[in-house]
ZADREN-260643 format. One line per field, with one value per atom (N, C-alpha, C): residue in one letter; x, y, z; atom name. Coordinates in Angstrom, 3 decimals. Example, Ala and Ser with C-alpha at 12.3 -4.5 7.8 and 13.67 -1.06 7.14 Angstrom:
<sites>
resn = A | A | A | S | S | S
c1 = 13.190 | 12.300 | 13.200 | 12.850 | 13.670 | 12.900
c2 = -5.690 | -4.500 | -3.300 | -2.250 | -1.060 | 0.030
c3 = 7.800 | 7.800 | 7.800 | 7.080 | 7.140 | 7.870
name = N | CA | C | N | CA | C
</sites>
This chain:
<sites>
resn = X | X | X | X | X | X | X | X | X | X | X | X | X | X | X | X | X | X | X | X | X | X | X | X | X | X | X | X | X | X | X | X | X | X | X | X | X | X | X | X | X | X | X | X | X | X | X | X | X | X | X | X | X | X | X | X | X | X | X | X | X | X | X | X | X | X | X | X | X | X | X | X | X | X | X | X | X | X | X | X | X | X | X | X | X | X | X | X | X | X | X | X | X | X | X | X | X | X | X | X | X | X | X | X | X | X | X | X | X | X | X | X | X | X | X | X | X | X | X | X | X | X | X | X | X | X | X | X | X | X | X | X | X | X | X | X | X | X | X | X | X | X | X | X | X | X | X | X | X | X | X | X | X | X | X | X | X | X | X | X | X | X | X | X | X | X | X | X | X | X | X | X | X | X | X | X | X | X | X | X | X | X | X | X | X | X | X | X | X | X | X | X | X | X | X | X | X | X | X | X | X | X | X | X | X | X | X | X | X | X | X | X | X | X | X | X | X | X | X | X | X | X | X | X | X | X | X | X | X | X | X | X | X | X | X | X | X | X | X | X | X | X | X | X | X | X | X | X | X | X | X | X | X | X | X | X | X | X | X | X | X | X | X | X | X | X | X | X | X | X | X | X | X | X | X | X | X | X | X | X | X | X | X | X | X | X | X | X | X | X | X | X | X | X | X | X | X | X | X | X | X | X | X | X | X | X | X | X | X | X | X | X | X | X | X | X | X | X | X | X | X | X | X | X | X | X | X | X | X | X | X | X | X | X | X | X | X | X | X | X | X | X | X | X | X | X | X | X | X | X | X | X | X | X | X | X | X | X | X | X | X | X | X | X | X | X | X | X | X | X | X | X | X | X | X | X | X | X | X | X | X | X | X | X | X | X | X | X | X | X | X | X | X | X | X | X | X | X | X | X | X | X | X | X | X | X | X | X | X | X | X | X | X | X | X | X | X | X | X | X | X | X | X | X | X | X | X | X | X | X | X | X | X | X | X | X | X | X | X | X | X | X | X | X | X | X | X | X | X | X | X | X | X | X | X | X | X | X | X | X | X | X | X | X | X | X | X | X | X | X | X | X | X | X | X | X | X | X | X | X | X | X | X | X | X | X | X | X | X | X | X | X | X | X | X | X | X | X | X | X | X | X | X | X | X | X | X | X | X | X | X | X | X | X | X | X | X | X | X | X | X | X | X | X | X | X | X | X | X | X | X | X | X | X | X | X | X | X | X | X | X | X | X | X | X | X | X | X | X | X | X | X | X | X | X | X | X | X
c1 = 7.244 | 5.807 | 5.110 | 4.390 | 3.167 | 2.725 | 2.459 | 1.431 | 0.013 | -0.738 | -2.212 | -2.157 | -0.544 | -1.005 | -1.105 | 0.517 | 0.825 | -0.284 | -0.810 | -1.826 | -3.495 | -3.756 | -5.037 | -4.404 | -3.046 | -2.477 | -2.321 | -2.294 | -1.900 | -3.665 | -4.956 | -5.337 | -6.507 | -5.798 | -6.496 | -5.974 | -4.730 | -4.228 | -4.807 | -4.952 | -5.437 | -7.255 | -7.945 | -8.821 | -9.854 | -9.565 | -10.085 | -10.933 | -11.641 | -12.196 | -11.608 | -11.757 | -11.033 | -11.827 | -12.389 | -12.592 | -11.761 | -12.087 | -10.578 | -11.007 | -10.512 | -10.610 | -10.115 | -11.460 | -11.455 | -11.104 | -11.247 | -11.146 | -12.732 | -13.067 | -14.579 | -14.792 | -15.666 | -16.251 | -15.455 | -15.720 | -15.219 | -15.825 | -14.873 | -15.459 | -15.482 | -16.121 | -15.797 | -14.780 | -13.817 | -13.256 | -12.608 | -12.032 | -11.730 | -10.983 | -9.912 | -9.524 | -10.752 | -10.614 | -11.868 | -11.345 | -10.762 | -10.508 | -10.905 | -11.491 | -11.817 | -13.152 | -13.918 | -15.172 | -15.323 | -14.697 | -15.551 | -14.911 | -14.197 | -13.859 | -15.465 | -15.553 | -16.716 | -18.226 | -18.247 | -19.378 | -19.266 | -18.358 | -18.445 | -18.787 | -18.492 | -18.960 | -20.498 | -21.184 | -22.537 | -23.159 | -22.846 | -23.250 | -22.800 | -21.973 | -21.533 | -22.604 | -22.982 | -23.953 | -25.203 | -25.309 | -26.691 | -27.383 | -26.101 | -26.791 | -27.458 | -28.556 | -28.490 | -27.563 | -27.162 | -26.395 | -26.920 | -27.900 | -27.962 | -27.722 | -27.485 | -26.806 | -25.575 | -24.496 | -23.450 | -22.642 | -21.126 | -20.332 | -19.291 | -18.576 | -17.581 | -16.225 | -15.609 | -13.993 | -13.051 | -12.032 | -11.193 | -9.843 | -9.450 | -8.517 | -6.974 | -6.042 | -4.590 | -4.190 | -4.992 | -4.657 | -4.982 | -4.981 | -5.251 | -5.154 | -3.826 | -3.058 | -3.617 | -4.213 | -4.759 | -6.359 | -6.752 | -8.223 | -8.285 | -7.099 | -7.215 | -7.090 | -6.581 | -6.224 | -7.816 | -8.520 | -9.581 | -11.173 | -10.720 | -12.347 | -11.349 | -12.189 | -11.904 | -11.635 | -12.217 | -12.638 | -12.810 | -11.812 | -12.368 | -12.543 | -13.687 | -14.277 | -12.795 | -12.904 | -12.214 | -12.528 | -14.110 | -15.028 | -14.297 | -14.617 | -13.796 | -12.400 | -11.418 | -10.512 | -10.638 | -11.424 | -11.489 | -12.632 | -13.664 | -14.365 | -13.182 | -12.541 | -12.085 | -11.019 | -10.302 | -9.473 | -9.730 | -11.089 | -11.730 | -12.581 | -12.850 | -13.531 | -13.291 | -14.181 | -14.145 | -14.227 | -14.500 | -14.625 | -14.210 | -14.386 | -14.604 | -15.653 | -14.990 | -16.081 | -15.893 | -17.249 | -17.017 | -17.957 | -17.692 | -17.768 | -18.317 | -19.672 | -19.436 | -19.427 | -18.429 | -18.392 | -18.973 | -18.747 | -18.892 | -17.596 | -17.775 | -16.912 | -15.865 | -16.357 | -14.856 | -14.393 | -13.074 | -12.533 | -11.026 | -11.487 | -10.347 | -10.848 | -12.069 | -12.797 | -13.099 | -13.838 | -14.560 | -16.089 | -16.443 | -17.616 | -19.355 | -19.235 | -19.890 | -19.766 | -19.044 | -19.159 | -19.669 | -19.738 | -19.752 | -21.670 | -22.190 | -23.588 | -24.105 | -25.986 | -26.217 | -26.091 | -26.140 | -25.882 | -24.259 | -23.790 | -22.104 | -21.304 | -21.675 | -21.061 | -20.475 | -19.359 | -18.554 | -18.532 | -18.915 | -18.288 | -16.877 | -16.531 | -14.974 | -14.352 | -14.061 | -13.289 | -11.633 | -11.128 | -9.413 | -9.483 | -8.367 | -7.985 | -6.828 | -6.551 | -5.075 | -4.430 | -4.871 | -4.030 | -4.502 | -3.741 | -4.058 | -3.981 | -4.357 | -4.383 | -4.506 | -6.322 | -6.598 | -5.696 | -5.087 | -4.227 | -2.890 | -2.323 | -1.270 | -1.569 | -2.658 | -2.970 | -3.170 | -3.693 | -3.804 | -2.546 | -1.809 | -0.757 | 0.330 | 0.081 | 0.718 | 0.324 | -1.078 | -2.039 | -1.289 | -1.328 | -1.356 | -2.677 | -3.417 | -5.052 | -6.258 | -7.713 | -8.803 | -9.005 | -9.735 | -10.274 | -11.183 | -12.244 | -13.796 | -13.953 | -15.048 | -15.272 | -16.779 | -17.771 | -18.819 | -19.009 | -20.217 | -20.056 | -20.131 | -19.383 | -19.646 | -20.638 | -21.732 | -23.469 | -23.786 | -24.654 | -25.731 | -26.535 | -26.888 | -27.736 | -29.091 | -29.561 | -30.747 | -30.388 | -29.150 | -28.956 | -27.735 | -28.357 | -26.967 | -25.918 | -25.172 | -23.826 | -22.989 | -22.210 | -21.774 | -20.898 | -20.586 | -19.981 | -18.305 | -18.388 | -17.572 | -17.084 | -15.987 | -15.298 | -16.171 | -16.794 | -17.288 | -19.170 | -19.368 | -20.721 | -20.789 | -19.771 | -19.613 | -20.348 | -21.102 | -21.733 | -20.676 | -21.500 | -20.584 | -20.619 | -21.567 | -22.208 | -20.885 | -20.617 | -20.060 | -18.304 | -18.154 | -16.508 | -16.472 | -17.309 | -17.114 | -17.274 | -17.863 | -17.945 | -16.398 | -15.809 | -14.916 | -13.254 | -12.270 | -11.315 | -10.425 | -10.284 | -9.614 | -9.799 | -9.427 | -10.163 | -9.034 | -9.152 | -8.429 | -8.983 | -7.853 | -8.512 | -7.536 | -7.843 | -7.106 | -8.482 | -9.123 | -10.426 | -10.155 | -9.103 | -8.293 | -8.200 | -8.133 | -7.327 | -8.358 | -9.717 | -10.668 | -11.179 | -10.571 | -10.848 | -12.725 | -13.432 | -14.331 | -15.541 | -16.733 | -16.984 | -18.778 | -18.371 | -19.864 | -19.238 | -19.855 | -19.572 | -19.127 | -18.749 | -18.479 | -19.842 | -19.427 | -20.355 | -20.501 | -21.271 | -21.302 | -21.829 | -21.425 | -21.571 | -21.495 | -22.505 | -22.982 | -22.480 | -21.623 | -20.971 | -21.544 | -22.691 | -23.104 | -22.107 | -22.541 | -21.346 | -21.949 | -23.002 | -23.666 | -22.912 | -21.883 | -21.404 | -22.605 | -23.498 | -24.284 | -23.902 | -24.168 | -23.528 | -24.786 | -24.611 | -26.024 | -24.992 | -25.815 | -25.003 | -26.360 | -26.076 | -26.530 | -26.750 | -25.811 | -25.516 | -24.422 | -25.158 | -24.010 | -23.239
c2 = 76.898 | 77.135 | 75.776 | 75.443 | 74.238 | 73.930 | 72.669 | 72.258 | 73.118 | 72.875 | 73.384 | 74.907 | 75.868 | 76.831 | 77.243 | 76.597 | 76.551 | 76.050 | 74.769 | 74.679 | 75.824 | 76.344 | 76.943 | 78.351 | 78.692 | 79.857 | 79.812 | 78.757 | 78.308 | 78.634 | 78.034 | 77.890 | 79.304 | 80.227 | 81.888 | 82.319 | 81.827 | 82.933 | 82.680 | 81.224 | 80.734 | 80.774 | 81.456 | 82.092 | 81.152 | 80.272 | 78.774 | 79.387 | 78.209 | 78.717 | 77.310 | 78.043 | 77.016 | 76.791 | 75.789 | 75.185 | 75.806 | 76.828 | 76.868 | 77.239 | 76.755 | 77.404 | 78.941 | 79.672 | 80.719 | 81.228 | 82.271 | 82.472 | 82.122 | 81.762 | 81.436 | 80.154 | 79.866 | 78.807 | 78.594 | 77.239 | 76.583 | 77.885 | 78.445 | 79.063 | 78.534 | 79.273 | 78.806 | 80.608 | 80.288 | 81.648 | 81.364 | 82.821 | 82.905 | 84.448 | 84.260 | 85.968 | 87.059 | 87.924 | 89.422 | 90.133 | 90.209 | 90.877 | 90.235 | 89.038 | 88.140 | 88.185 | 88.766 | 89.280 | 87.377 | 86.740 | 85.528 | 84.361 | 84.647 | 83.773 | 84.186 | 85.116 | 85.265 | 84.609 | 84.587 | 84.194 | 83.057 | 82.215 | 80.620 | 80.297 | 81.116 | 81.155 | 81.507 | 82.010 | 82.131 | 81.057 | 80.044 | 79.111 | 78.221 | 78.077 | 76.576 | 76.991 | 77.640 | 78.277 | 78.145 | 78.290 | 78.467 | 79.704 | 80.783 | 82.331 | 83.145 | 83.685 | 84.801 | 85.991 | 86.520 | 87.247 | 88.500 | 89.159 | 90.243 | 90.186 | 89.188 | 88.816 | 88.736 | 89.598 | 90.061 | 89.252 | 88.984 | 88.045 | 89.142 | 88.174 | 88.804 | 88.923 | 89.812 | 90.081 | 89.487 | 89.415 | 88.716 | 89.821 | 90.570 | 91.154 | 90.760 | 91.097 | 90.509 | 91.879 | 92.737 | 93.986 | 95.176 | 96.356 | 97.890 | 97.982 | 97.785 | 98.285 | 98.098 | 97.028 | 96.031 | 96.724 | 96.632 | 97.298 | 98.890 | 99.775 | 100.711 | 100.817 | 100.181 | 99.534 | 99.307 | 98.776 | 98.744 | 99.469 | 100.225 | 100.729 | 102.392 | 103.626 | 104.472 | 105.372 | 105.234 | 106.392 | 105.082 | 104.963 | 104.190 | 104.785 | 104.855 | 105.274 | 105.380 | 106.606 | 106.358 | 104.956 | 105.537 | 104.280 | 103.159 | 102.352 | 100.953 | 100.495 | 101.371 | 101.139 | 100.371 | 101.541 | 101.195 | 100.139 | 100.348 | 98.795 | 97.440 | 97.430 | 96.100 | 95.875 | 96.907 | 97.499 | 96.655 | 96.943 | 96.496 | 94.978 | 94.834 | 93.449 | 92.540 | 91.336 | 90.050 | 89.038 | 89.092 | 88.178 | 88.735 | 87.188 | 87.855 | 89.111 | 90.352 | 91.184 | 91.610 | 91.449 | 92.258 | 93.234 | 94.254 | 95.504 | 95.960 | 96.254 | 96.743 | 98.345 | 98.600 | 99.700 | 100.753 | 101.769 | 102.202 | 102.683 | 103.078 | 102.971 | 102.124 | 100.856 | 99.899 | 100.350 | 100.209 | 100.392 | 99.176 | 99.096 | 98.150 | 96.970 | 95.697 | 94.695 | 94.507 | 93.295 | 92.496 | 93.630 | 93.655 | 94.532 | 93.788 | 92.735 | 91.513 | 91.134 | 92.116 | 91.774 | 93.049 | 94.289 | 95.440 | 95.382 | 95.883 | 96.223 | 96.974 | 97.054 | 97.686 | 99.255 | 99.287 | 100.586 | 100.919 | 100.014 | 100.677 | 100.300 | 99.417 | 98.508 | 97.395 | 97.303 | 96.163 | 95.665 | 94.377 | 93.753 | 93.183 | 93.578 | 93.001 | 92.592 | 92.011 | 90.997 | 90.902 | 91.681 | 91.757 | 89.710 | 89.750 | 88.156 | 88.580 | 88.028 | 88.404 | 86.987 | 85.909 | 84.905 | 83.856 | 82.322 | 80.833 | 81.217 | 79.927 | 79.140 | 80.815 | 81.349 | 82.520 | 83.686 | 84.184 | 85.139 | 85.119 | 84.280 | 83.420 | 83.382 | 82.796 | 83.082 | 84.002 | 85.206 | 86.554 | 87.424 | 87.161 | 87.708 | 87.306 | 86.074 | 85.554 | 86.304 | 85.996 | 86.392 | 87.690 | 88.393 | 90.006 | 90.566 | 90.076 | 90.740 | 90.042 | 90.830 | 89.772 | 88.537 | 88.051 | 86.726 | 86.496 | 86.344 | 85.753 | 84.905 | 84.827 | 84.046 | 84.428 | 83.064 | 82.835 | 81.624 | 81.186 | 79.946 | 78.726 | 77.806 | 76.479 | 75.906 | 76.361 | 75.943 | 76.134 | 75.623 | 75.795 | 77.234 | 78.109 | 78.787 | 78.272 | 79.141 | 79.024 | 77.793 | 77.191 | 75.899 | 76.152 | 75.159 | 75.444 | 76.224 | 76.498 | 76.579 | 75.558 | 74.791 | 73.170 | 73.913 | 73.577 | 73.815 | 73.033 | 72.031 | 70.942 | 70.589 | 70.527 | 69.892 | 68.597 | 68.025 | 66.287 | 67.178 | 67.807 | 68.243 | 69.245 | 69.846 | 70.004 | 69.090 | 70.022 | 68.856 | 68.359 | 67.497 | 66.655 | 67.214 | 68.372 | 69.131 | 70.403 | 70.741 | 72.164 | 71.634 | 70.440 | 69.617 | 69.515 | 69.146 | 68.615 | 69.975 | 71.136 | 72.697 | 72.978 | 73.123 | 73.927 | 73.754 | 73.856 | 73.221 | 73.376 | 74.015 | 72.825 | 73.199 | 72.117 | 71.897 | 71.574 | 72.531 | 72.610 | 71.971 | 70.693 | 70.462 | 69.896 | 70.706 | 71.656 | 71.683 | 70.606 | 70.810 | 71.482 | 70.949 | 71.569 | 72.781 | 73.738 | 75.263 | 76.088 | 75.961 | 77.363 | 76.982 | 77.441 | 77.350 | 77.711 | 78.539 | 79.369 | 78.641 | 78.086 | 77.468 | 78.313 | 79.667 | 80.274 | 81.023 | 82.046 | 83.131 | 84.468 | 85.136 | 86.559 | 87.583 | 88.024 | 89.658 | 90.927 | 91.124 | 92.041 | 93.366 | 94.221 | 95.646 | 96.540 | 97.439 | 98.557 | 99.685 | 100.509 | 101.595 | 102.774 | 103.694 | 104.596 | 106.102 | 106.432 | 108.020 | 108.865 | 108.426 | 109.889 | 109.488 | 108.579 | 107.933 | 106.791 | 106.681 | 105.562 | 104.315 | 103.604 | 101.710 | 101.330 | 100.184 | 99.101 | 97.913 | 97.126 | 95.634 | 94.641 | 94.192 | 93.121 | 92.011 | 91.501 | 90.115 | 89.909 | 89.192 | 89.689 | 88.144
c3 = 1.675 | 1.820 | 1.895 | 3.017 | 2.785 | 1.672 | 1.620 | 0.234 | 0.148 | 1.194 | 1.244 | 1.017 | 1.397 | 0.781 | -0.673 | -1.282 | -2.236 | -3.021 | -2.906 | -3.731 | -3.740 | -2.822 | -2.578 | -3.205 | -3.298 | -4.280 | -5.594 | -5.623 | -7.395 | -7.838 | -7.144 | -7.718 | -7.818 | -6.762 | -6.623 | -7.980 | -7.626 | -9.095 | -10.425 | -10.345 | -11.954 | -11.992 | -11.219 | -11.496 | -10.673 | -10.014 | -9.294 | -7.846 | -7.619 | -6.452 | -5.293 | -4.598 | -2.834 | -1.728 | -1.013 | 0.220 | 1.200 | 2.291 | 2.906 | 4.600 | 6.030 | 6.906 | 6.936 | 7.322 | 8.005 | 9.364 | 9.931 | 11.039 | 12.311 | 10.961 | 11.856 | 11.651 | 10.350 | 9.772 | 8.481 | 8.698 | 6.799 | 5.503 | 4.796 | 3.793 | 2.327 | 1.230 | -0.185 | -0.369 | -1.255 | -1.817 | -2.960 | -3.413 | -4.539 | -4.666 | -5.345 | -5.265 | -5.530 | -4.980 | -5.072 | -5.564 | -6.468 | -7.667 | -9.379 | -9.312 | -10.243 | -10.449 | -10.888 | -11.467 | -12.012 | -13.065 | -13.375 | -11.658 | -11.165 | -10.133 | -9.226 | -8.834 | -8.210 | -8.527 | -9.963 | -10.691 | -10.102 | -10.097 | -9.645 | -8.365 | -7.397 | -6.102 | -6.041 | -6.680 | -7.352 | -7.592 | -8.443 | -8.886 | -7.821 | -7.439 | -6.470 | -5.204 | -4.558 | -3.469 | -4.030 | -5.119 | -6.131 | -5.105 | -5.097 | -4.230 | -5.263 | -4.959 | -5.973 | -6.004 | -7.003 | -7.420 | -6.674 | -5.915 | -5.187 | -4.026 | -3.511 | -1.947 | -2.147 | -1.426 | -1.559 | -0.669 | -1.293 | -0.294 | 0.766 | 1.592 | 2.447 | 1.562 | 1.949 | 1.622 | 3.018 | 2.708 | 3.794 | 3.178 | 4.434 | 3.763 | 4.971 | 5.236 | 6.106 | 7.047 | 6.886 | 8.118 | 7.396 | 8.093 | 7.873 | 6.558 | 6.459 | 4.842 | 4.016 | 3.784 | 2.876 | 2.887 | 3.502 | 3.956 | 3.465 | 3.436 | 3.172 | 1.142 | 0.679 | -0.188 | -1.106 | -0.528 | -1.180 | -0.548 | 0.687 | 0.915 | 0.866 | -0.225 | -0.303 | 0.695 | 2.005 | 3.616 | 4.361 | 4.544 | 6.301 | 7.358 | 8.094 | 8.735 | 10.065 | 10.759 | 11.919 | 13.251 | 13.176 | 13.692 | 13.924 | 12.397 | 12.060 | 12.937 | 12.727 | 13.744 | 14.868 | 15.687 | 17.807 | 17.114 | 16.859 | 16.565 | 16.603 | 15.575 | 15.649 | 16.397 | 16.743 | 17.745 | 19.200 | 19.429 | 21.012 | 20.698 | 19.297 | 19.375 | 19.972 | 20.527 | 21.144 | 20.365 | 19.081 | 18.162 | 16.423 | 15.516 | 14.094 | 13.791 | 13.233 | 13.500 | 11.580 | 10.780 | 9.199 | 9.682 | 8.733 | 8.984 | 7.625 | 6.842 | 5.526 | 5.478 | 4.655 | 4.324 | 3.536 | 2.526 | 1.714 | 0.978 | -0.804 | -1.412 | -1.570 | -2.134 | -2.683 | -3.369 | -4.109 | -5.066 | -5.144 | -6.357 | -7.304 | -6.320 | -6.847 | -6.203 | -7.205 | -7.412 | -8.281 | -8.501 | -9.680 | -9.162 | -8.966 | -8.985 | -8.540 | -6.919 | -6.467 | -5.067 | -4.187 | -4.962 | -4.820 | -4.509 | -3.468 | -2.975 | -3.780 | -4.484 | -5.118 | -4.491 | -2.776 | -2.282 | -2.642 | -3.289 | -3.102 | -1.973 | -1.488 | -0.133 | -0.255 | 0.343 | 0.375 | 2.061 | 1.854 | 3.675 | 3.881 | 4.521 | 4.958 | 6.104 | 6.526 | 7.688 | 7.639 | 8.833 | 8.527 | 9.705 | 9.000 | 9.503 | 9.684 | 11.082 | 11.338 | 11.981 | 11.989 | 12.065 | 11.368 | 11.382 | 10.845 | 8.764 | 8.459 | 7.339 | 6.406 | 6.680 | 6.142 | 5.627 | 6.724 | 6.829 | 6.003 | 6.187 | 5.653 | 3.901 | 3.733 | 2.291 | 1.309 | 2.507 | 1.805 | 1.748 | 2.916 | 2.735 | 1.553 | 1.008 | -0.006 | -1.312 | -1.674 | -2.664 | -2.867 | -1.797 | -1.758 | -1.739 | -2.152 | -2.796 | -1.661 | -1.212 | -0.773 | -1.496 | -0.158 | -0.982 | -0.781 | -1.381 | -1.049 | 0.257 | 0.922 | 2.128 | 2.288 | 1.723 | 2.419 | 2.685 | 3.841 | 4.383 | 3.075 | 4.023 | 2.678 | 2.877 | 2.333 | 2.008 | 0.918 | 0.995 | -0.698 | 0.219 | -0.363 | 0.226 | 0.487 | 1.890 | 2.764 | 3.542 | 3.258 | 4.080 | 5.196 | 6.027 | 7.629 | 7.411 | 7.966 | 7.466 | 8.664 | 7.759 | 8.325 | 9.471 | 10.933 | 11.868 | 11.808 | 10.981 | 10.797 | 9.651 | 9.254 | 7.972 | 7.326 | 8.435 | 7.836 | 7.639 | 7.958 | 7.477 | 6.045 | 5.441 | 4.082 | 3.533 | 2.375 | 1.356 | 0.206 | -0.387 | -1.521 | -2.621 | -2.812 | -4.139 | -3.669 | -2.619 | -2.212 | -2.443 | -1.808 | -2.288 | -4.058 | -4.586 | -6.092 | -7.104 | -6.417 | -7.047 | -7.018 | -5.875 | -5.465 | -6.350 | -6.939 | -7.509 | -6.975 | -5.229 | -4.630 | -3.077 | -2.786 | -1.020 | -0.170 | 0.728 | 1.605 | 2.855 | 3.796 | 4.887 | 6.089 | 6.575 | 8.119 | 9.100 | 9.552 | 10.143 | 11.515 | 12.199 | 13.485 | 13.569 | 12.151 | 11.815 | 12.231 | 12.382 | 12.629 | 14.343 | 15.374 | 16.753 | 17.151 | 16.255 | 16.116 | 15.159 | 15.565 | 14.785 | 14.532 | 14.983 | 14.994 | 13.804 | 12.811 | 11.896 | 12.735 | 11.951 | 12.678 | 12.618 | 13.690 | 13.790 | 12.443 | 12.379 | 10.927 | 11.693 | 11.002 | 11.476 | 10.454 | 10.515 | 8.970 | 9.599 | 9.174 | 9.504 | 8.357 | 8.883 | 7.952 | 7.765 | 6.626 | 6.776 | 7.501 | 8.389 | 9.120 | 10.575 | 10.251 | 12.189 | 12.611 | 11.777 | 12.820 | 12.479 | 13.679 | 13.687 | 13.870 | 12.730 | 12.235 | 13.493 | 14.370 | 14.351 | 13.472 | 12.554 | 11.447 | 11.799 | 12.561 | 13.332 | 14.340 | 15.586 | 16.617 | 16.916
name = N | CA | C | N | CA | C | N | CA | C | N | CA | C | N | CA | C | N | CA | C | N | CA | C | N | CA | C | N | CA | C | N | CA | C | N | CA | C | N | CA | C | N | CA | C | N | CA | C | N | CA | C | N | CA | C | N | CA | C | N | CA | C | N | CA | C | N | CA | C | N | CA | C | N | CA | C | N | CA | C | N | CA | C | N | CA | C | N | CA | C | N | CA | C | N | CA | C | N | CA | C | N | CA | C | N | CA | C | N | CA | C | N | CA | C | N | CA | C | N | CA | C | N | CA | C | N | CA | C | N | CA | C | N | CA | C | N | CA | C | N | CA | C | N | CA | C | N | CA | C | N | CA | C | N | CA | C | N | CA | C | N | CA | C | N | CA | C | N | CA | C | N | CA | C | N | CA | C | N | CA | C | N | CA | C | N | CA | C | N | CA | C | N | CA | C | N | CA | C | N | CA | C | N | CA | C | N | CA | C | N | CA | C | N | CA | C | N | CA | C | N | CA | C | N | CA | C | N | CA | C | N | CA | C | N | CA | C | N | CA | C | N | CA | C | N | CA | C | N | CA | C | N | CA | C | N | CA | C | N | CA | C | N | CA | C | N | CA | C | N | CA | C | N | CA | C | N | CA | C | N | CA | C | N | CA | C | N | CA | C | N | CA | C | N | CA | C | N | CA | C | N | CA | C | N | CA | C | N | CA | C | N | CA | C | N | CA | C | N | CA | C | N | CA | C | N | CA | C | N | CA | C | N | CA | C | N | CA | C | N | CA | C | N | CA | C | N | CA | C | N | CA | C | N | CA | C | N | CA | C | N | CA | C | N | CA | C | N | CA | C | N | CA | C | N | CA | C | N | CA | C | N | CA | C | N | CA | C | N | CA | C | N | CA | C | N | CA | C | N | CA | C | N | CA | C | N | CA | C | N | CA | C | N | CA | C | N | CA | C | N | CA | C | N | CA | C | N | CA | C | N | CA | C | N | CA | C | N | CA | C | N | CA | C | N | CA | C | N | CA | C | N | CA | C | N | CA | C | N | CA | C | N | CA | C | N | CA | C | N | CA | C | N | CA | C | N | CA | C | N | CA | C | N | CA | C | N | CA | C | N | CA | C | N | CA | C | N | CA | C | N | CA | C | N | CA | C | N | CA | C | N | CA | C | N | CA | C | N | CA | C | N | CA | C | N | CA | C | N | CA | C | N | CA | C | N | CA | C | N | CA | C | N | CA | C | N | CA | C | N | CA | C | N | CA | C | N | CA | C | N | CA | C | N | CA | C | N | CA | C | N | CA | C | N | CA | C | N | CA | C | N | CA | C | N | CA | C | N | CA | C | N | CA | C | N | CA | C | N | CA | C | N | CA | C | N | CA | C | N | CA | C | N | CA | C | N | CA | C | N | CA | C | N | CA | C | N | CA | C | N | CA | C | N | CA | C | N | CA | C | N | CA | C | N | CA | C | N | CA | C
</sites>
């Protein structure tokens, strides 16, 4: 196994938060099953705690695993996508409950290749992924535009600046139980 994964695993498991390329943009994460790992991603963003983060999950299985009804929908959605596409759902279960929407919504993003993928599939479990910003601020396009406050939060940083081809965020999409599609951000 690589160093950068091995280390960005050592430090999911031990409750740590990570710097890490995404499939999009540079993220901050942390296992999503860690109720105080999450808290820290809180504070290093200085987000408020009612703005809800992304899940990063490694395929279907995994996805089914933690959203109770996946929508048939969801499927051909990401099925036919052109890009990173999260999708929030309804009904998480077994998640951090700090990541959980006061409607009961979770957002999630399957990653199916690079650094990301690779990690979750290790983990076994999601992993947190929101941009590496302080909130209300840019979100850095570039490894060298990370702040120094967002590197010195994080306990440990991963850097693979080459690894995310994609340097816009993904598409978000609200999937209601009546069948209707929100697009959030395209």
């Amino acid at each position: 196994m690589n160093i950068p994964i091995q280390n960005a695993l050592t430090s999911l498991k031990n409750g740590g938060t990570i710097l890490y390329p995404t499939d999009t943009v540079y993220g901050i994460g942390c296992d999503a099953t860690n109720y105080e790992a999450v808290e820290k991603i809180f504070q290093i963003k200085k987000r408020d705690e009612n703005k809800t983060l992304v899940c990063l999950v490694s395929d279907f299985k995994m996805l089914e695993q933690y959203i109770s009804n996946v929508p048939d929908l969801a499927y051909n959605i990401l099925k036919y996508a052109k890009k990173p596409t999260t999708i929030i759902y309804d009904q998480p279960v077994h998640i951090a409950e700090n990541l959980v929407g006061a409607d009961n919504t979770l957002a999630i993003r399957i990653v199916d290749r690079g650094f990301a993928h690779l990690l979750i599939k290790k983990l076994k479990r999601p992993i947190v992924s929101t941009s590496a910003n302080i909130s209300g601020k840019p979100a850095p396009k570039h490894f060298s535009e990370i702040s120094g406050s967002i590197l010195k939060g994080v306990d440990y940083v991963v850097n693979l600046p080459n690894e995310n081809g994609n340097a816009d965020p993904s598409s978000i999409i609200r999937l209601g139980n009546d069948g209707t599609v929100k697009v959030i951000r395209q």
